[in-house]
DOSE-463017 format. One line per field, with one value per residue (C-alpha): residue number from 0; x, y, z. Coordinates in Angstrom, 1 decimal. Example, Ala and Ser with C-alpha at 12.3 -4.5 7.8 and 13.67 -1.06 7.14 Angstrom:
seq <- 0 | 1
u <- 12.3 | 13.7
v <- -4.5 | -1.1
w <- 7.8 | 7.1
//
This chain:
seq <- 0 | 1 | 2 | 3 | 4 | 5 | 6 | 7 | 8 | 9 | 10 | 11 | 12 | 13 | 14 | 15 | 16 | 17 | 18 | 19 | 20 | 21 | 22 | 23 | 24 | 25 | 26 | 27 | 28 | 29 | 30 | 31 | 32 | 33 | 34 | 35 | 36 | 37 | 38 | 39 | 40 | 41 | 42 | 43 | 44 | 45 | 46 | 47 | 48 | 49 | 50 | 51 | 52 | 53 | 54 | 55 | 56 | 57 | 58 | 59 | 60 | 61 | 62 | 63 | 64 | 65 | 66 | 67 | 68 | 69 | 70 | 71 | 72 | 73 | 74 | 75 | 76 | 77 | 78 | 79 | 80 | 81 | 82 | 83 | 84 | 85 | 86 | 87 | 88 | 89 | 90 | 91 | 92 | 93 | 94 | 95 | 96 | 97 | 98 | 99 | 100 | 101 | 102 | 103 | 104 | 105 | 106 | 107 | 108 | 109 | 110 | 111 | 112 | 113 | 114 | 115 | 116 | 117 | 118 | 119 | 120 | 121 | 122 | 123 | 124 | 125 | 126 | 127 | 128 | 129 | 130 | 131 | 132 | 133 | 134 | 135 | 136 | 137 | 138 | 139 | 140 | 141 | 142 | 143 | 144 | 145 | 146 | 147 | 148 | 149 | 150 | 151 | 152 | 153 | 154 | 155 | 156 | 157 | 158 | 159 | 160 | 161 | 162 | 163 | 164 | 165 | 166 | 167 | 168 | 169 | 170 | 171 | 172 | 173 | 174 | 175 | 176 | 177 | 178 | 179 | 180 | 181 | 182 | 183 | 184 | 185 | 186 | 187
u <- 0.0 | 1.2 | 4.1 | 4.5 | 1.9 | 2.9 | 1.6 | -0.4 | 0.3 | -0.7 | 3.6 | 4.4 | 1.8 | 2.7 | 5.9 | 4.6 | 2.8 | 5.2 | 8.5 | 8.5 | 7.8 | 10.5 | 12.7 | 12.5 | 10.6 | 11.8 | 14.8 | 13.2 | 10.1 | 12.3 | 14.7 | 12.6 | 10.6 | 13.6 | 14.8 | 11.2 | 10.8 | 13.7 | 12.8 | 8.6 | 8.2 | 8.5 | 11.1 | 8.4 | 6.0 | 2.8 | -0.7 | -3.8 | -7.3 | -10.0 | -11.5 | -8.1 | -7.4 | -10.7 | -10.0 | -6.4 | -7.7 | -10.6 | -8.3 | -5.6 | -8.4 | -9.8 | -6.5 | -6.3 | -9.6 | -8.6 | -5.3 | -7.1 | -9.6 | -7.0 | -5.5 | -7.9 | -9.1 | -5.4 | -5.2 | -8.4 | -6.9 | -3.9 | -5.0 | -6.9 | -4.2 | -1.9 | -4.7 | -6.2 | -8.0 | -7.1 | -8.4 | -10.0 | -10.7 | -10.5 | -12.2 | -13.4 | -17.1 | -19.5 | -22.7 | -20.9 | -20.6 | -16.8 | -15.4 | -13.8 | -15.1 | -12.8 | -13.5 | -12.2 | -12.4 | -10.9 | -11.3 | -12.4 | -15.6 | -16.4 | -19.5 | -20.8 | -18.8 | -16.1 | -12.7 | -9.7 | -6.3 | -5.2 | -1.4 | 0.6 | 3.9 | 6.5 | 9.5 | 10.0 | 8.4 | 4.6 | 2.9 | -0.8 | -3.1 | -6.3 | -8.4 | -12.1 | -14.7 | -17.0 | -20.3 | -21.4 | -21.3 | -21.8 | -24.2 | -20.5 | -20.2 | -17.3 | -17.2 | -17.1 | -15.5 | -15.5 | -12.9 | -12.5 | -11.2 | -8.9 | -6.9 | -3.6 | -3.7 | -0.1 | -2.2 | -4.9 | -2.7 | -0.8 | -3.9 | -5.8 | -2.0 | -2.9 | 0.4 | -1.5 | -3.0 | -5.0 | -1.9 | 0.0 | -2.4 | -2.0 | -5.0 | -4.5 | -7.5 | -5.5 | -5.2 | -2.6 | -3.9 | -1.3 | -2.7 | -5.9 | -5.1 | -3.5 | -6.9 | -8.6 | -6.5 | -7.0 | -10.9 | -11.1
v <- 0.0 | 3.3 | 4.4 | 0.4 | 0.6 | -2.7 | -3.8 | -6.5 | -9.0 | -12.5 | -12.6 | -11.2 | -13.5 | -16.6 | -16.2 | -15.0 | -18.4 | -21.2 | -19.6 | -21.4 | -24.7 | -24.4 | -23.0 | -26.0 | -29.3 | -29.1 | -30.7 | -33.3 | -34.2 | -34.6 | -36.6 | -38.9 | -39.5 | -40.5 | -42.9 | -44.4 | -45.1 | -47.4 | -50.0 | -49.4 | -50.0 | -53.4 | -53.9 | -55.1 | -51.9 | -51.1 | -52.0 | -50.3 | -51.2 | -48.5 | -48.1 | -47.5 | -45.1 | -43.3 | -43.3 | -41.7 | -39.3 | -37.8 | -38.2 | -35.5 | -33.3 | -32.8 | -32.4 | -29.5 | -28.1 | -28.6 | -26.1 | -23.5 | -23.2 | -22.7 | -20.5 | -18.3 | -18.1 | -17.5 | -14.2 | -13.2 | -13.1 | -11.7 | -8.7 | -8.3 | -8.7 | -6.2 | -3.7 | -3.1 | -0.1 | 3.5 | 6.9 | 8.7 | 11.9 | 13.4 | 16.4 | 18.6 | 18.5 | 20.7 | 17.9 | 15.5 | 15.0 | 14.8 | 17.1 | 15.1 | 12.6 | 10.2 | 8.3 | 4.7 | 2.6 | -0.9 | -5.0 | -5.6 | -5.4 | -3.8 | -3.6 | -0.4 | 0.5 | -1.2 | 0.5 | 0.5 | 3.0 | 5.7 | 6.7 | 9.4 | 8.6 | 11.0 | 10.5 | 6.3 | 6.8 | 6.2 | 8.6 | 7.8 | 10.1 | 8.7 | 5.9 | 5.9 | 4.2 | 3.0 | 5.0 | 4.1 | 3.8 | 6.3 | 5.9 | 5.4 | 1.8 | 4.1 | 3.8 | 6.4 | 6.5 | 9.4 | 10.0 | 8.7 | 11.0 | 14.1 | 14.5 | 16.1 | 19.8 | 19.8 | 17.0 | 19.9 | 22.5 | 20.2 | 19.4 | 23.0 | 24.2 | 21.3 | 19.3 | 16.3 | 14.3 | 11.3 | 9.5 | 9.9 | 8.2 | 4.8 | 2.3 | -0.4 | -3.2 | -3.9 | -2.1 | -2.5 | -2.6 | 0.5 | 2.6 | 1.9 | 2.9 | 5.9 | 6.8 | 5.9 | 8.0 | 10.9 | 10.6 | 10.2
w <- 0.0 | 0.1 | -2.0 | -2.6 | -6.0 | -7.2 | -10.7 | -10.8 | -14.0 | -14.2 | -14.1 | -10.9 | -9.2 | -10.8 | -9.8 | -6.7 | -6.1 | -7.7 | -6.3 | -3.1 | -5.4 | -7.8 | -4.8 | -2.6 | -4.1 | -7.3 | -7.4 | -4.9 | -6.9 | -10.3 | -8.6 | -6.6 | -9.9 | -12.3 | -9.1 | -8.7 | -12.4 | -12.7 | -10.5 | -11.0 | -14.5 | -15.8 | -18.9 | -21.1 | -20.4 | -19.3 | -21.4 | -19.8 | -20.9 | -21.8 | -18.4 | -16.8 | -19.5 | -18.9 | -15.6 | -16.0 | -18.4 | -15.9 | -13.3 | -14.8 | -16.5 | -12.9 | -12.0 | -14.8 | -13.5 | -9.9 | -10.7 | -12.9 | -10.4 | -7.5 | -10.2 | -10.4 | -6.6 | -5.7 | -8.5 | -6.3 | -3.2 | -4.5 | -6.1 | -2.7 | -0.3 | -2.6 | -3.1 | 0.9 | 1.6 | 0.9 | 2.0 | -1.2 | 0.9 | 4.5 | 5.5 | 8.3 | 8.1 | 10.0 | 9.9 | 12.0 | 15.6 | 15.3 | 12.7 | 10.3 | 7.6 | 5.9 | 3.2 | 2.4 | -0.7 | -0.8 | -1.6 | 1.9 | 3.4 | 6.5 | 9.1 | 10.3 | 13.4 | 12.6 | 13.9 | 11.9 | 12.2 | 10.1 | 10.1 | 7.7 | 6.1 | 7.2 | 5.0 | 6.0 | 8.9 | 9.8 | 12.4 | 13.9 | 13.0 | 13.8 | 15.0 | 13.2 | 13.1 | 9.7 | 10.2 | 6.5 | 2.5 | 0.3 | -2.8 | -4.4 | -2.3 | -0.7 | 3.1 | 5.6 | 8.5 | 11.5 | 14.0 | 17.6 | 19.6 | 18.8 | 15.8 | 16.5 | 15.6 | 13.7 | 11.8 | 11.1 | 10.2 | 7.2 | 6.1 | 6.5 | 4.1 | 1.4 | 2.6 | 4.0 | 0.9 | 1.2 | -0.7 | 2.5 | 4.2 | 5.3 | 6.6 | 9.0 | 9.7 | 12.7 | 15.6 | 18.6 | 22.1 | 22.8 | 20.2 | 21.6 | 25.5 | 23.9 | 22.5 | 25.2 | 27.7 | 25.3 | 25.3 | 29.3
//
């Protein structure tokens, strides 16, 4: 996420998902198979009858269906995974209770009150800047979120000059228990 906008080709994520295979096994599976061949096939060869080609032949088409399928459900969760959530838009807004609206568009579906934490880049570093909670979607399918608790008013004043962008933002569907006493000490 972030500045880390990979590209998502059917390359990357094959090699993505058969680099621990070809890294590891290999080497083991080739050689295991040459070895086992030798002493498992009889010098005069091997006659099957139709059913037991049938039988062979379903049994590596479902095999062929069986890895497209995984194929295709593993480029799924992959383009999910690289893709997360972002913040579209953050802005102080007047009709809510707690001043700002943020708005949050991503692969991965949320319930309404849902909390999730928002932190700015700063050079390599990452800052929090503030816990929210989903209050809704917009008639865009977007979801928006309000803040809990205070946002810090150097935070304010970046973004009230235009140098805090939405791009700078970073979302994170998991919280700490810290960063949640830390919020909590703020509201009490």
């Amino acid at each position: 996420m972030g500045d880390l906008q990979t590209v998502k080709t059917l390359p990357s994520f094959l090699r993505f998902l058969f680099s621990p295979f070809f890294r590891n096994w290999w080497a083991v599976l080739t050689g295991c198979a040459s070895i086992l061949a030798m002493y498992i096939t009889p010098s005069h060869g091997i006659t099957l009858s139709g059913a037991a080609m049938m039988t062979a032949t379903f049994g590596v088409l479902s095999l062929i269906f069986i890895t497209l399928s995984v194929l295709g459900q593993g480029w799924q969760l992959y383009i999910g995974q690289l893709g997360g959530v972002q913040v579209t838009s953050f802005e102080r807004n007047r009709d809510m209770p707690e001043g700002w609206v943020f708005v949050l568009v991503g692969d991965i579906d949320f319930a309404v009150g849902t909390v999730i934490d928002i932190h700015k880049k700063t050079g390599a570093a990452e800052v929090p800047l503030s816990l929210v909670r989903i209050t809704s979607r917009n008639s865009c399918g977007a979801y928006q979120a309000t803040s809990i608790g205070k946002i810090n008013p150097t935070h304010i004043k970046e973004h009230a000059a235009g140098s805090l962008r939405p791009m700078d933002l970073i979302v994170r569907t998991s919280i700490d228990l810290q960063r949640i006493k830390e919020v909590a000490n703020d509201l009490g």
